[in-house]
C-alpha positions in Angstrom: 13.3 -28.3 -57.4 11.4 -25.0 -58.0 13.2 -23.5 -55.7 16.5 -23.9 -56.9 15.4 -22.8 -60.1 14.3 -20.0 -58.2 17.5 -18.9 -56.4 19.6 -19.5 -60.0 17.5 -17.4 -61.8 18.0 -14.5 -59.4 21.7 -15.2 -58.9 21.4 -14.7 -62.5 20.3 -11.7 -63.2 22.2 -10.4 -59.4 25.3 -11.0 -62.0 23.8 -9.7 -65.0 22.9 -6.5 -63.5 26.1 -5.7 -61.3 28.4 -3.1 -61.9 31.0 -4.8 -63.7 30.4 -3.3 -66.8 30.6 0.2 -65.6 33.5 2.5 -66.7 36.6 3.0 -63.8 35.8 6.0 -61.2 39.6 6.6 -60.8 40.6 10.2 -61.8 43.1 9.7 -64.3 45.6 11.9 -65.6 47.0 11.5 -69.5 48.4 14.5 -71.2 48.6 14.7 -75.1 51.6 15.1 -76.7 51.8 19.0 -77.2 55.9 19.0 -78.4 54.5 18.1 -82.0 51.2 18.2 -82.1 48.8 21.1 -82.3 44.6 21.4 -81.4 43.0 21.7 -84.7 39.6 21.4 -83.2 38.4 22.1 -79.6 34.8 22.2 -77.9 32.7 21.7 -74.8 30.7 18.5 -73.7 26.6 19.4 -73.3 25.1 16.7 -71.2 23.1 14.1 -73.0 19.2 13.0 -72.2 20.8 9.7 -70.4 23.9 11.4 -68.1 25.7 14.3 -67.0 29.0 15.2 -68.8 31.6 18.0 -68.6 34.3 18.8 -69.7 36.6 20.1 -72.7 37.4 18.4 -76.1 40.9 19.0 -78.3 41.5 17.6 -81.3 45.8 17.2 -81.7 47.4 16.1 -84.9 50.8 15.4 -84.6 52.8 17.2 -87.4 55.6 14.3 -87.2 53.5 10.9 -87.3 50.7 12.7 -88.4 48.3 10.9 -86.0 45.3 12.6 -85.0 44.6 11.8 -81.2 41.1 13.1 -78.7 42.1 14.2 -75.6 39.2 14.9 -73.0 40.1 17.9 -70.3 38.6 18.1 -67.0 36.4 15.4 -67.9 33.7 14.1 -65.3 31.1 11.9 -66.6 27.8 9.9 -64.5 28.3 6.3 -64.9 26.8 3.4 -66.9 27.5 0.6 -68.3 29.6 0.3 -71.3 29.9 3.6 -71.7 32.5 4.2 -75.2 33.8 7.6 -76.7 33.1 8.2 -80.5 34.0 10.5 -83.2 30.3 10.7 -85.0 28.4 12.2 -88.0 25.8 13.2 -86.3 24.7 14.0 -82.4 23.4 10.0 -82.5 26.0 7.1 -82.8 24.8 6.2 -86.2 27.8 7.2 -88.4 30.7 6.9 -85.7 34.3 5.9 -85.2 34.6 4.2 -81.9 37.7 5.4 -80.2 37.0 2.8 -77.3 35.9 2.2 -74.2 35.7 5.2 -71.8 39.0 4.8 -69.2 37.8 6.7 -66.7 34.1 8.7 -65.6 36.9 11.8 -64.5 40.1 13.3 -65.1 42.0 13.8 -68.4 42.3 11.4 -71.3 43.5 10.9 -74.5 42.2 8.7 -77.4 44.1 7.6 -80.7 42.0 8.3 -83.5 41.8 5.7 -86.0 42.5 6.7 -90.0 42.2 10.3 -91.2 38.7 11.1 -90.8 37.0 14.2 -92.5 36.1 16.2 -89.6 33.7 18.1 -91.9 31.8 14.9 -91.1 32.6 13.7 -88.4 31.9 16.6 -86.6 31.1 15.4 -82.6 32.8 13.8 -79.8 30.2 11.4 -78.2 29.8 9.2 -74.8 27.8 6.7 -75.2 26.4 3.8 -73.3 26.6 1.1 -75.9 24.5 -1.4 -73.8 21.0 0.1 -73.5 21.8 2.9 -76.5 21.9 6.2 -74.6 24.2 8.8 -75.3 25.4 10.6 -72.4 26.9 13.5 -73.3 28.2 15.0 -76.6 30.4 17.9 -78.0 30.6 19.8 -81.2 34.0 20.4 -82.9 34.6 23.6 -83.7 
């Protein structure tokens, strides 16, 4: 009996701890819409004390719909698990906007941006690793 117990409890955390969680490795390659839209801000990702990013941030708003979209250039990322992209207050996800779930650790992509926000305020572009907390790299709009 203890042994069954045994091998369940390991085939437990085996699942628990494999890599489904962790964000796709396939470069991807979405472009913002540039006919009517126009970068209002536009900044550089600075690693994070949990992972290694780079790449560029541009802020678009759309002068027709008016929707305000993040689109990450060049990106490349280290992986983790449940890694998400936010619009924050501050250089922590404590004030944030989640934009969702991180589509790819390279390439470009774009995010819709929920609301208006007051980019006076929310004034950085974060990856985030919402399981264990860690932010992973971040970028301040300028």
């Amino acid at each position: 009996m203890r042994y069954i117990f045994s091998i369940s409890i390991i085939s437990i955390l085996l699942i628990a701890c494999s890599k489904s969680n962790y964000s796709p490795t396939t470069v991807i390659n979405e472009i913002p819409d540039t006919v009517s839209s126009s970068v209002v801000y536009n900044s550089e990702f600075v690693s994070g004390p949990f992972g290694h990013v780079t790449g560029i941030v541009k802020i678009y708003n759309d002068s027709v719909t008016k929707k305000l979209s993040v689109a990450l250039k060049d990106f490349n990322t280290s992986n983790g698990p449940d890694l998400h992209v936010y619009l924050s207050q501050e250089s922590e996800p404590i004030h944030f906007i989640e934009l969702g779930k991180l589509k790819s650790t390279q390439g470009n992509q774009v995010y819709d941006v929920p609301g208006n926000p007051d980019f006076t305020l929310y004034k950085y572009v974060l990856i985030h690793c919402q399981e264990f907390n860690h932010v992973f790299g971040i970028a301040l709009l300028e």
